[in-house]
MOPAC internal coordinates of N, CA, C and O (Angstrom, degrees):
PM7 1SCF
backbone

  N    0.0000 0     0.00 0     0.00 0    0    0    0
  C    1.4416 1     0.00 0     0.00 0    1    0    0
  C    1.5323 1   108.88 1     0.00 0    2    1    0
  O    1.2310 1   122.81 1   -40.37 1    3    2    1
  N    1.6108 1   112.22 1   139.63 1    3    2    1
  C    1.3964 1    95.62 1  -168.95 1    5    3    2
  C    1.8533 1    93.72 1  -131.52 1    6    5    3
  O    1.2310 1   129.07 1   -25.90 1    7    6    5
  N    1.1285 1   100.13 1   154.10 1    7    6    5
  C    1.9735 1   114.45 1  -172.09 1    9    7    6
  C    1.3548 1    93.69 1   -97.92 1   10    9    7
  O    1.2310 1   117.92 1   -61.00 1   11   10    9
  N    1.5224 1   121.57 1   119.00 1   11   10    9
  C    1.8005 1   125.46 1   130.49 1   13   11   10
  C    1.2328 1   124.78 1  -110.80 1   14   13   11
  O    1.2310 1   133.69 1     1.30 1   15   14   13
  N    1.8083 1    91.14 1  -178.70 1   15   14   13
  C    1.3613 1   108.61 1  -164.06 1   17   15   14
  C    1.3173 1    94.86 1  -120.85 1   18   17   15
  O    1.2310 1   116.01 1   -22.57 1   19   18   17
  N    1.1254 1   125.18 1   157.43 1   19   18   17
  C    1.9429 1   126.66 1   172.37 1   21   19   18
  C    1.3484 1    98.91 1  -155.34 1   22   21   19
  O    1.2310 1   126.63 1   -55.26 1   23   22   21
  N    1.6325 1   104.85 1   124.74 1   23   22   21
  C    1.9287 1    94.59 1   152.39 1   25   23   22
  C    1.8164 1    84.76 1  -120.80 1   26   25   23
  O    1.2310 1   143.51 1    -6.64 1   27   26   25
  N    1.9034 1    71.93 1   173.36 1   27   26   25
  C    1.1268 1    95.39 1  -171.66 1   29   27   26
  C    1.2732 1   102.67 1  -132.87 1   30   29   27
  O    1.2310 1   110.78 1   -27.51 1   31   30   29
  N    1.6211 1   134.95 1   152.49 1   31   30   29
  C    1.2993 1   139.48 1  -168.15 1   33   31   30
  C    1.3287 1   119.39 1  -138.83 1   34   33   31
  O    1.2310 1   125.63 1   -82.81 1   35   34   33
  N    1.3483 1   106.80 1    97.19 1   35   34   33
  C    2.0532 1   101.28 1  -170.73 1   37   35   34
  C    1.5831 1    86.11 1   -91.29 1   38   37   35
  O    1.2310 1   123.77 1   -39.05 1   39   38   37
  N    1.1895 1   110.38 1   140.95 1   39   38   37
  C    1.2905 1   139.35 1   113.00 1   41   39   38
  C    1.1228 1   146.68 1    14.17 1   42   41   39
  O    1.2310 1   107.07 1  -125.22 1   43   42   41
  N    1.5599 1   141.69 1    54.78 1   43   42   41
  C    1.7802 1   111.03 1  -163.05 1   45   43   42
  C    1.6714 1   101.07 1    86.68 1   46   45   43
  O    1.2310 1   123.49 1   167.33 1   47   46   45
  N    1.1844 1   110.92 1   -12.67 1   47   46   45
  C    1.6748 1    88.92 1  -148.35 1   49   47   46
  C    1.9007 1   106.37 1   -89.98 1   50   49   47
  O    1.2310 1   121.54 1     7.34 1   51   50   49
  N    1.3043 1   114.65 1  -172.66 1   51   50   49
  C    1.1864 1   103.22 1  -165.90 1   53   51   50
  C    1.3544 1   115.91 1  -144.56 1   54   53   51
  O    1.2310 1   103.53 1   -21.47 1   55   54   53
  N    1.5819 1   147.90 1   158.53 1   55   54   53
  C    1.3027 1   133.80 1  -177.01 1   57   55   54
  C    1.7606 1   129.59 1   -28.11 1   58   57   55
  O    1.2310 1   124.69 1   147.45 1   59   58   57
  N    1.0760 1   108.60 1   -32.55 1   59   58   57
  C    1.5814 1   120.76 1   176.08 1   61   59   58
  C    1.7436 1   111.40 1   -90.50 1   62   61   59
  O    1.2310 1   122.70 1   153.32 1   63   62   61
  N    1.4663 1   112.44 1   -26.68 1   63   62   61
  C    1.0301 1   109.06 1   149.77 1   65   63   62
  C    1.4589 1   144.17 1   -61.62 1   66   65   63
  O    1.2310 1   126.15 1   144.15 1   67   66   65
  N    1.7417 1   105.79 1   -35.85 1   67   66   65
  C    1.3313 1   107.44 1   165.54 1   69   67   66
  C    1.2732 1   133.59 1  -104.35 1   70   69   67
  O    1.2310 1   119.01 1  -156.07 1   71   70   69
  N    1.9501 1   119.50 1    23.93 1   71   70   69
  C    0.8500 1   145.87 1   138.16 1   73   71   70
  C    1.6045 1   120.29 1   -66.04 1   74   73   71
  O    1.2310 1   122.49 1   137.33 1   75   74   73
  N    1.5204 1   112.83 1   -42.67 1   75   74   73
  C    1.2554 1   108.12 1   166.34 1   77   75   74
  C    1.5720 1   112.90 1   -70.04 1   78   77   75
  O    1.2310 1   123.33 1   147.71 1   79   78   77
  N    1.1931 1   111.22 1   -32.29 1   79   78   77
  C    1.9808 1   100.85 1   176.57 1   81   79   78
  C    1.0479 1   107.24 1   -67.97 1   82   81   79
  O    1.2310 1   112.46 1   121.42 1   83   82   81
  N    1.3746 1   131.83 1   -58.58 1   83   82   81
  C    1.7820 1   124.44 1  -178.36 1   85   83   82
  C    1.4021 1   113.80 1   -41.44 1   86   85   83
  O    1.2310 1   125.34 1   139.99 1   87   86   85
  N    1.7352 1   107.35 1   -40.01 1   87   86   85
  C    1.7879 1    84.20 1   166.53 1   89   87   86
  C    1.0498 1   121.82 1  -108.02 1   90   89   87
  O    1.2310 1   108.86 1  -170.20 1   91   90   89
  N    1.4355 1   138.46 1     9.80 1   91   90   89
  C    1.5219 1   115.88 1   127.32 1   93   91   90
  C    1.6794 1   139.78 1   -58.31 1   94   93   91
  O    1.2310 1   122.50 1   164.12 1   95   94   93
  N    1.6272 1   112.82 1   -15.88 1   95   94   93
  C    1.1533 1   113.96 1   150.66 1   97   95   94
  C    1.3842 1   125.11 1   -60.50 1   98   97   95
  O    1.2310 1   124.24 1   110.02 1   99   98   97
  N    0.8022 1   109.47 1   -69.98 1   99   98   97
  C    1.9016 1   111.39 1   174.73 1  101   99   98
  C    1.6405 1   119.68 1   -32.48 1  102  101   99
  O    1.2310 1   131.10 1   121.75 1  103  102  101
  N    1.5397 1    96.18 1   -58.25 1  103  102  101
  C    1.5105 1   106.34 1   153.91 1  105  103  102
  C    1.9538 1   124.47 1   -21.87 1  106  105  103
  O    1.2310 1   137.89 1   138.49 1  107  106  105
  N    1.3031 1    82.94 1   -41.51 1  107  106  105
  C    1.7655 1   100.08 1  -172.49 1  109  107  106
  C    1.6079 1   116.10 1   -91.79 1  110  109  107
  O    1.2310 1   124.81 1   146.16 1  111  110  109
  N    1.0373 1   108.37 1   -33.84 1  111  110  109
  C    1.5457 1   140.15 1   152.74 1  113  111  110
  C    1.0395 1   139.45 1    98.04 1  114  113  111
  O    1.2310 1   137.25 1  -133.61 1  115  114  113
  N    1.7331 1    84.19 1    46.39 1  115  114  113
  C    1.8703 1   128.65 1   154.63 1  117  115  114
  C    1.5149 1   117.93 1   -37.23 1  118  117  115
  O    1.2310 1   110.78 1   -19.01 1  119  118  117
  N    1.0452 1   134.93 1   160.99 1  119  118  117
  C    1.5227 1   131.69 1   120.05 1  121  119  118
  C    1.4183 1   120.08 1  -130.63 1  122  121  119
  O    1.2310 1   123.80 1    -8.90 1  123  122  121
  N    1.3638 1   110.31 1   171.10 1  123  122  121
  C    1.6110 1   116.46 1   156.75 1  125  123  122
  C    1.2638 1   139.59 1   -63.31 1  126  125  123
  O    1.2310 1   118.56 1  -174.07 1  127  126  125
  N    1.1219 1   120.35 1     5.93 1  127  126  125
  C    1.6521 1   128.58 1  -167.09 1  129  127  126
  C    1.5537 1   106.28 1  -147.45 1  130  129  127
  O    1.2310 1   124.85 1   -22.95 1  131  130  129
  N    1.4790 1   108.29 1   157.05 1  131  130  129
  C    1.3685 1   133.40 1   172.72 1  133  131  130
  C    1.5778 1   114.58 1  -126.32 1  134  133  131
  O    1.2310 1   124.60 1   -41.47 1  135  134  133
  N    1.8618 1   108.78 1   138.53 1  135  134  133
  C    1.4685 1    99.07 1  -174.02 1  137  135  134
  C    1.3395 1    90.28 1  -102.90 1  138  137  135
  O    1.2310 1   132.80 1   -34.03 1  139  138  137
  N    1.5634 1    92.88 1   145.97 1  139  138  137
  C    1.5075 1   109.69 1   169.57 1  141  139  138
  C    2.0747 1   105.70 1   -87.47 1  142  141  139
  O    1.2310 1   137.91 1   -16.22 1  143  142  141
  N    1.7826 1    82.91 1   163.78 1  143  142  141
  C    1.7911 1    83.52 1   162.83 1  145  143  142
  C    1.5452 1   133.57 1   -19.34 1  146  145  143
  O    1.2310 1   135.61 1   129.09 1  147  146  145
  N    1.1252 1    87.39 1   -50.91 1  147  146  145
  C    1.6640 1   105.55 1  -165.78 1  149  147  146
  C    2.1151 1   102.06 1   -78.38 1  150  149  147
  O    1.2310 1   133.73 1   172.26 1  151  150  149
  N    1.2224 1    91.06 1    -7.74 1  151  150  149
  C    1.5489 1    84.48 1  -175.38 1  153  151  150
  C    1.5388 1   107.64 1    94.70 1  154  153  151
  O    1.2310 1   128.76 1   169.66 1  155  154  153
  N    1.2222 1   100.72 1   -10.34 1  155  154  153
  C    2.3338 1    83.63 1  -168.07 1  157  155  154
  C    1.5758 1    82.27 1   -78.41 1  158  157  155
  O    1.2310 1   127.31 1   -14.77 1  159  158  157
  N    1.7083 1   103.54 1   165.23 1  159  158  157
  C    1.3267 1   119.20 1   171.42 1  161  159  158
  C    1.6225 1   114.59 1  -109.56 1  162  161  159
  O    1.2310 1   122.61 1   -60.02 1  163  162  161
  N    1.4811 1   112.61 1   119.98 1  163  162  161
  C    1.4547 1   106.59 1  -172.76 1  165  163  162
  C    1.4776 1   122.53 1   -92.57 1  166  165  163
  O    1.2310 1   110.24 1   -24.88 1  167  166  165
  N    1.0935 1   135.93 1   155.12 1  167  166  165
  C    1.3416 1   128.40 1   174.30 1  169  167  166
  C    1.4600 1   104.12 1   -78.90 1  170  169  167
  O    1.2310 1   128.43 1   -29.29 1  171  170  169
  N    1.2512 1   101.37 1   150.71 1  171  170  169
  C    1.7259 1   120.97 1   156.64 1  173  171  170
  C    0.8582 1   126.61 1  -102.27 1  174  173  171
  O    1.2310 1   128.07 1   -11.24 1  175  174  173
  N    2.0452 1   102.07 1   168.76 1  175  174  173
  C    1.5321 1    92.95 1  -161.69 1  177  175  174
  C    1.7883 1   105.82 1   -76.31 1  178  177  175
  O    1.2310 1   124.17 1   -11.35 1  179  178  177
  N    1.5960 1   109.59 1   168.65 1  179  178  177
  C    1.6118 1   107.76 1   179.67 1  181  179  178
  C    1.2960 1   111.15 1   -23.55 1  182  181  179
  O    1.2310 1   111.09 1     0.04 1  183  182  181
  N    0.9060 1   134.37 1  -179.96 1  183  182  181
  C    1.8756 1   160.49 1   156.94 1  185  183  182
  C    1.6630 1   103.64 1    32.00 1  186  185  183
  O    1.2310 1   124.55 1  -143.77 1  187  186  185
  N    1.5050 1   108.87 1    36.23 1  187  186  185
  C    1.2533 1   117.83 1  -169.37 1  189  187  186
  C    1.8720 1    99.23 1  -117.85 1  190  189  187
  O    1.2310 1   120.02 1   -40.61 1  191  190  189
  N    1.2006 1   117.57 1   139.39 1  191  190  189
  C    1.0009 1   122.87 1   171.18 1  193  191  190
  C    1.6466 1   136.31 1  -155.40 1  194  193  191
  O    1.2310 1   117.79 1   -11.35 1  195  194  193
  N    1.6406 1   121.82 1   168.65 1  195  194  193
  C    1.5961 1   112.59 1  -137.10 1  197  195  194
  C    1.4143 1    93.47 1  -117.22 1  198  197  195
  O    1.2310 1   104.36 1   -34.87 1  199  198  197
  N    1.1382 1   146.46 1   145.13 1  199  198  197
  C    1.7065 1   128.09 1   143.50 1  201  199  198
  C    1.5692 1    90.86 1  -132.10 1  202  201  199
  O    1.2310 1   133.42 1   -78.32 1  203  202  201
  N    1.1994 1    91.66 1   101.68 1  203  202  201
  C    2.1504 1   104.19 1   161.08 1  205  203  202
  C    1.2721 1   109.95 1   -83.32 1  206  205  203
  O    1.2310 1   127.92 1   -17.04 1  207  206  205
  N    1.2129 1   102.35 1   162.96 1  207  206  205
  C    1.2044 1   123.56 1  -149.58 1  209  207  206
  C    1.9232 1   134.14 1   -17.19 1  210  209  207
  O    1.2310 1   134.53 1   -86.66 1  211  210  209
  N    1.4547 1    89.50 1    93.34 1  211  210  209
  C    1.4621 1    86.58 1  -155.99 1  213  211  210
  C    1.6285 1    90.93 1  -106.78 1  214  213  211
  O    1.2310 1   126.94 1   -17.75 1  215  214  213
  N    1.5641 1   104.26 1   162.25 1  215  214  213
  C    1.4079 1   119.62 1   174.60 1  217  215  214
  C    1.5958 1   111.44 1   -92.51 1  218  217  215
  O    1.2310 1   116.97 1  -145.49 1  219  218  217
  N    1.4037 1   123.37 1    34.51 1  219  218  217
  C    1.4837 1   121.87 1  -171.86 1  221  219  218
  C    1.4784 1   104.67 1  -123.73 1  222  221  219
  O    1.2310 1   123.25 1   -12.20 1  223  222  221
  N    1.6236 1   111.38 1   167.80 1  223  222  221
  C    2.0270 1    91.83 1   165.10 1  225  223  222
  C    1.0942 1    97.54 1  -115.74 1  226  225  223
  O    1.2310 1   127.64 1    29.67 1  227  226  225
  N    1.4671 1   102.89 1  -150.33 1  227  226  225
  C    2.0673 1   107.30 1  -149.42 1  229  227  226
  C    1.2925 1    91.36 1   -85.07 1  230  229  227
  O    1.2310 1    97.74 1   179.29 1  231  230  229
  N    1.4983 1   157.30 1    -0.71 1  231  230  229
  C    1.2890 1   159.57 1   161.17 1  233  231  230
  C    0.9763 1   100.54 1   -78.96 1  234  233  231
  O    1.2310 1   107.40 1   129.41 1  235  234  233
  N    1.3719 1   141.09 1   -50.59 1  235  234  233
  C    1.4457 1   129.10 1  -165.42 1  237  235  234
  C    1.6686 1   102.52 1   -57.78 1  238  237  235
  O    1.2310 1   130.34 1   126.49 1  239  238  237
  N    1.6996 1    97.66 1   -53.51 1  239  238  237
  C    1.4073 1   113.38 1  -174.70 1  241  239  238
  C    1.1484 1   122.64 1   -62.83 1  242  241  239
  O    1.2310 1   114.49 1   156.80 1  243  242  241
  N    1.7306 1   128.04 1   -23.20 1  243  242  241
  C    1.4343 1   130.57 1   152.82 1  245  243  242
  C    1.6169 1   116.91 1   -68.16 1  246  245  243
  O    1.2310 1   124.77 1   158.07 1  247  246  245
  N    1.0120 1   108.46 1   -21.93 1  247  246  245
  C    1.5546 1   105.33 1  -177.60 1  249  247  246
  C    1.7759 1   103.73 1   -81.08 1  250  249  247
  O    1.2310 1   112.93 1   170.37 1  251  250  249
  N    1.1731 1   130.96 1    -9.63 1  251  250  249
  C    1.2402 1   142.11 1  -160.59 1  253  251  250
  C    1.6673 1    96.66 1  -107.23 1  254  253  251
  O    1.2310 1   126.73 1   116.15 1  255  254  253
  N    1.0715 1   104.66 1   -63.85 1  255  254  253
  C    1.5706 1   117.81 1   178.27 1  257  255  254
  C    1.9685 1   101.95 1   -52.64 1  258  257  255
  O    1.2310 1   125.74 1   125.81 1  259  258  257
  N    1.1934 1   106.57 1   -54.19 1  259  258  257
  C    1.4425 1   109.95 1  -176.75 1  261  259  258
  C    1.5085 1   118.44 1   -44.03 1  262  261  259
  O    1.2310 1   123.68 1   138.73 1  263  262  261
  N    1.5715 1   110.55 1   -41.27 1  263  262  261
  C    1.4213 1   134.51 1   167.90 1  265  263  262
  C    1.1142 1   114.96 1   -61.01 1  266  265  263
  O    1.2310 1   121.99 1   141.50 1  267  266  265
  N    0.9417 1   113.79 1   -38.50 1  267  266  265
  C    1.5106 1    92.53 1   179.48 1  269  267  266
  C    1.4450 1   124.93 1  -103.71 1  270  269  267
  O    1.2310 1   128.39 1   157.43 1  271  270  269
  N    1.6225 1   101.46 1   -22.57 1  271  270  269
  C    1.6885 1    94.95 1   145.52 1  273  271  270
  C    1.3705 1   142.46 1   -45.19 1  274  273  271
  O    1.2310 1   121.01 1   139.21 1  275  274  273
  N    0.9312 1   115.67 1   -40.79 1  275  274  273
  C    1.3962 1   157.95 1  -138.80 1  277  275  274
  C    1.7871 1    93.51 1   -99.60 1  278  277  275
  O    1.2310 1   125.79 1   136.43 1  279  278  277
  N    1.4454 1   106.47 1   -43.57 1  279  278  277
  C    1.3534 1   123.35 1  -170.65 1  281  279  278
  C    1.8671 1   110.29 1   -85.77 1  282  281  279
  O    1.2310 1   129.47 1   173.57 1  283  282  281
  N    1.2505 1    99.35 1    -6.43 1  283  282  281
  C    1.7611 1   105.30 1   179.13 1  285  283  282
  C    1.0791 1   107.18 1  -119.57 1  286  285  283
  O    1.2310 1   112.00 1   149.46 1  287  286  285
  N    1.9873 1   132.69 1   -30.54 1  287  286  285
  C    1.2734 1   131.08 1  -147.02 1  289  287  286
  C    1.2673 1    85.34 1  -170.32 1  290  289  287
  O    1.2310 1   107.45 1   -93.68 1  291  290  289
  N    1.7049 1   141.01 1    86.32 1  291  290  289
  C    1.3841 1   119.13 1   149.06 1  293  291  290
  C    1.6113 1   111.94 1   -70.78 1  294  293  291
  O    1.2310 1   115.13 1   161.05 1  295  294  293
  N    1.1567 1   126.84 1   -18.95 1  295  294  293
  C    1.5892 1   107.86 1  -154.96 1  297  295  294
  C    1.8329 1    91.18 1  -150.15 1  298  297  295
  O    1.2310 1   137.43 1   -48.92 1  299  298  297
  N    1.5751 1    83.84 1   131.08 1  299  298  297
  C    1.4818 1   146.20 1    -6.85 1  301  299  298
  C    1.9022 1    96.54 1   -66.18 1  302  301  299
  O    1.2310 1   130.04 1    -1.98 1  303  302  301
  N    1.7498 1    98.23 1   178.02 1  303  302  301
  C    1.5804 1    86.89 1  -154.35 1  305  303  302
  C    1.9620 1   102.03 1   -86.39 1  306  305  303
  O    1.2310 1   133.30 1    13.99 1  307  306  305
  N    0.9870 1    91.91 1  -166.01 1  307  306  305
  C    1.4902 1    79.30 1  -178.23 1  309  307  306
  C    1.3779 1   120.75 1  -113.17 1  310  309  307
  O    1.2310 1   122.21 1   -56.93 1  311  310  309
  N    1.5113 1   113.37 1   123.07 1  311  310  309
  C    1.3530 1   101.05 1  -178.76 1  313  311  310
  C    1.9113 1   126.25 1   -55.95 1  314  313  311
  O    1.2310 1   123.60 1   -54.90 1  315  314  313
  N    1.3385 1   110.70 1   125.10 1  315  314  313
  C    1.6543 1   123.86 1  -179.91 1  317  315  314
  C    1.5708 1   112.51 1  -115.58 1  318  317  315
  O    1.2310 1   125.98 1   -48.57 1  319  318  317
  N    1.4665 1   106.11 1   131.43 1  319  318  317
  C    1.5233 1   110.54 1   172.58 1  321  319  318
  C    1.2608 1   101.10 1  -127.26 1  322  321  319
  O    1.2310 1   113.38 1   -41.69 1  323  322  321
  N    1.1444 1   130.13 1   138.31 1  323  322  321
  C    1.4738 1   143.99 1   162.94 1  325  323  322
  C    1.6752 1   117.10 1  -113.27 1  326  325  323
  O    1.2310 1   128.81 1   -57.52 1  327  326  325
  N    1.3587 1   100.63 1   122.48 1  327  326  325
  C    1.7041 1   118.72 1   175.41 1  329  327  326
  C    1.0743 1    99.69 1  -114.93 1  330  329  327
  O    1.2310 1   122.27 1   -44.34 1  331  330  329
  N    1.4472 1   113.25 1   135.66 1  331  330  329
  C    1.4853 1   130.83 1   173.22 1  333  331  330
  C    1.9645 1   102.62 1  -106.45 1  334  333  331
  O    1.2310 1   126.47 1   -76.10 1  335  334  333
  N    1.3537 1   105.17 1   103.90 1  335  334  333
  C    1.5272 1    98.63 1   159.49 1  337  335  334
  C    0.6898 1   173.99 1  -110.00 1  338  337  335
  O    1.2310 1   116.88 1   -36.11 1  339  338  337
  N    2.1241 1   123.54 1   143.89 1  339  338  337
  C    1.4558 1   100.06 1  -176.55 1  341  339  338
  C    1.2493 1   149.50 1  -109.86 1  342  341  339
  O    1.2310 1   131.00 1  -128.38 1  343  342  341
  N    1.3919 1    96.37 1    51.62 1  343  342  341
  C    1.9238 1   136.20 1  -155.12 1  345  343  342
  C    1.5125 1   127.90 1   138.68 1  346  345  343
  O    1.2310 1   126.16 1   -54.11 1  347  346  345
  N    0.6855 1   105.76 1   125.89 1  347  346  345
  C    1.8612 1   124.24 1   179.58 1  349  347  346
  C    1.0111 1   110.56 1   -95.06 1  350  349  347
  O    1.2310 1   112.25 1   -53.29 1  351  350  349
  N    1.4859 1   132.22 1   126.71 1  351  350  349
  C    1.3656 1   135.36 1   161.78 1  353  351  350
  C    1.6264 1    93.84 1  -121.00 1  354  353  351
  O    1.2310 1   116.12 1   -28.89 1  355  354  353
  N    1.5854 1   124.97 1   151.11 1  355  354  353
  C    1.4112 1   142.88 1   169.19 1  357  355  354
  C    1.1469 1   134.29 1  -163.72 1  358  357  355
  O    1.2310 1   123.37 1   -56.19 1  359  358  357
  N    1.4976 1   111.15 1   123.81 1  359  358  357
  C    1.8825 1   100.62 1   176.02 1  361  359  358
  C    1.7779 1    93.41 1  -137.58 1  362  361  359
  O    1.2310 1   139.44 1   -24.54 1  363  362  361
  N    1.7309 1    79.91 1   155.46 1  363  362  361
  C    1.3514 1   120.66 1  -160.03 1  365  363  362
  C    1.3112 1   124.96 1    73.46 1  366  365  363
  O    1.2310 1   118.11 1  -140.09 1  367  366  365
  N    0.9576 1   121.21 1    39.91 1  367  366  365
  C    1.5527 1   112.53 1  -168.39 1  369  367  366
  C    1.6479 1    87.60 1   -94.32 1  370  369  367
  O    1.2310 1   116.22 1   -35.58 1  371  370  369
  N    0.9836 1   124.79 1   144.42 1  371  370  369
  C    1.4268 1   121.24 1   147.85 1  373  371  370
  C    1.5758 1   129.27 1   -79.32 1  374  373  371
  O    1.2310 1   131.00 1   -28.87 1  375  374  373
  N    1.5642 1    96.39 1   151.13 1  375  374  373
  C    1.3240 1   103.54 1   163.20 1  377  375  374
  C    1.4626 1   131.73 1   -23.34 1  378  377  375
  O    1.2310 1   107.58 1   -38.16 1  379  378  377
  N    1.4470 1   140.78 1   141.84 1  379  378  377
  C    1.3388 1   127.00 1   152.21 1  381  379  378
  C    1.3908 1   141.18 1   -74.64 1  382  381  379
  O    1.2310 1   140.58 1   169.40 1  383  382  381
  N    1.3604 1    77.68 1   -10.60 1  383  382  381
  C    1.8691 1    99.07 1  -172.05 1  385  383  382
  C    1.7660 1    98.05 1   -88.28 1  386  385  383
  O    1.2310 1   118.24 1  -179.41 1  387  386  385
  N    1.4051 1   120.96 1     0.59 1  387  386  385
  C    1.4290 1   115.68 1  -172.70 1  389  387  386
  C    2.0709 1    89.39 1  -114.06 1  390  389  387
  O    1.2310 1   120.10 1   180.00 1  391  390  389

């Protein structure tokens, strides 16, 4: 099982816009947060997003990410990066529960 990271970058776009991407990410079966050691789940930064341990590779996971960009803001298109990882280090992230 392998952990990424994806942001995604609309364009022009605007708070209701990237409310509509977060839930077309999830849709895809993204989230906003990463668990640490301890188990808490942290938020990320904006237009940042998690897929743990998934059985797909970084194409599957760009083709997923693409969709749902794609699905709030094709044009112009949206810039997507996908990291596949092999360890996370982070500070400051906050809580999710806040």
């Amino acid at each position: 099982m392998t952990n990424y990271t994806v942001r995604v970058e609309l364009h022009g776009a605007n708070d209701d816009d990237y409310a509509n991407l977060h839930a077309a990410m999830e849709y895809e079966g993204f989230v906003r947060w990463i668990k640490g050691s301890d188990g808490d789940k942290n938020r990320l930064p904006t237009a940042e997003y998690n897929m743990a341990d998934a059985d797909i590779d970084r194409s599957e996971v760009l083709r997923r990410a693409k969709a749902a960009g794609n699905s709030v803001k094709a044009n112009p298109t949206p810039w997507i990066i996908v990291t596949e990882s092999a360890g996370r280090t982070w500070s400051g992230l906050k809580s999710w529960r806040n």
